[in-house]
C-alpha positions as CSV (number, residue, x, y, z in Angstrom):
1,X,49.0,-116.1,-45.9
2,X,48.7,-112.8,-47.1
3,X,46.8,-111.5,-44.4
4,X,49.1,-113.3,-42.1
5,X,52.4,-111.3,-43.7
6,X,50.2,-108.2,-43.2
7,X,48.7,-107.5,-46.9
8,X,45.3,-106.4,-45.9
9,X,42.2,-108.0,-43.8
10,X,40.5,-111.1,-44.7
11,X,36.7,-112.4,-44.4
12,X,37.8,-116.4,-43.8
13,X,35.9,-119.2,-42.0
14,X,37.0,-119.4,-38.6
15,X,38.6,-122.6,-38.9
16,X,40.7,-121.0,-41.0
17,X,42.3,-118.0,-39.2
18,X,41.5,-120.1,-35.6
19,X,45.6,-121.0,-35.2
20,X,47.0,-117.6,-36.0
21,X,44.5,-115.8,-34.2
22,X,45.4,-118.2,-30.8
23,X,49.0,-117.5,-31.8
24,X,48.8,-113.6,-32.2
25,X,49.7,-113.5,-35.9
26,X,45.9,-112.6,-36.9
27,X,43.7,-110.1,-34.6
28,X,39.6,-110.1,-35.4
29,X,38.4,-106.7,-36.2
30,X,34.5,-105.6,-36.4
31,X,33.1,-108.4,-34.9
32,X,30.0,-106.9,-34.6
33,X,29.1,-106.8,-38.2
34,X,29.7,-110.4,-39.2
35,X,26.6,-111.7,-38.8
36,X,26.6,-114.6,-41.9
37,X,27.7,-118.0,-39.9
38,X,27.5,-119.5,-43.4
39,X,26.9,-123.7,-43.5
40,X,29.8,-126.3,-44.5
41,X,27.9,-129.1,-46.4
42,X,29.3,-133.0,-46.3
43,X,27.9,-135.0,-49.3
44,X,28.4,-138.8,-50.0
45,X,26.7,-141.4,-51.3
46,X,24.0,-143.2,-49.5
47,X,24.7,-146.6,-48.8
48,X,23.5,-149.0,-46.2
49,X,27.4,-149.2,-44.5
50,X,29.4,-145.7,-43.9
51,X,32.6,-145.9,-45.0
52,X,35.1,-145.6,-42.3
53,X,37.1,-143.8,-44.4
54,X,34.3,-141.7,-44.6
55,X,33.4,-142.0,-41.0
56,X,36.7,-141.0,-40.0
57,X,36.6,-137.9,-42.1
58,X,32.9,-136.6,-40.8
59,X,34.2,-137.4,-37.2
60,X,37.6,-135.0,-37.8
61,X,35.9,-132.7,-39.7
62,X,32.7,-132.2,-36.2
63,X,36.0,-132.0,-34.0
64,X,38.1,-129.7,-35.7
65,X,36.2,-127.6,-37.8
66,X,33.4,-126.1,-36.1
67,X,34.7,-126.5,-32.4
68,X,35.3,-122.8,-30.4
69,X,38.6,-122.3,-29.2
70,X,38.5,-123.3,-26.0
71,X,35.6,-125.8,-26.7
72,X,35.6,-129.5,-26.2
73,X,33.7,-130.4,-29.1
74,X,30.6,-131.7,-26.6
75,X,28.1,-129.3,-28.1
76,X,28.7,-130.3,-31.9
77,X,27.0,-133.0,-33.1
78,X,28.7,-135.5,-36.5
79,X,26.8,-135.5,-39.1
């Protein structure tokens, strides 16, 4: 929020700044030098049976999280 209100710049995952950048609150500066895609880990324990709770959650966060704008979520595969 404080980059939003226009305190500074901000290094955030993309998920994060994805709605205010569509919305033209946020602008992406030096593109070129980010090169750290950094990983987003899911950990649960092992069972024979998922969850659905679980399930649900892993399936939202493939969607939502790590989709481009503009993508339809075909190229990312749930965990």
């Amino acid at each position: 929020m404080a980059v939003v209100d226009g305190h500074g710049i901000a290094f955030v995952p993309d998920f994060l700044a994805r709605e205010a950048i569509a919305q033209g609150r946020l602008e992406t500066v030096l593109d070129g030098y980010s090169e750290d895609q950094g990983q987003f880990w899911a950990l649960w324990p092992s069972s024979r049976h998922l969850s659905p709770k679980i399930r649900v959650f892993v399936d939202f966060a493939a969607e939502h999280l790590f989709a481009a704008p503009g993508d339809d979520g075909q190229g990312i595969t749930p965990l």
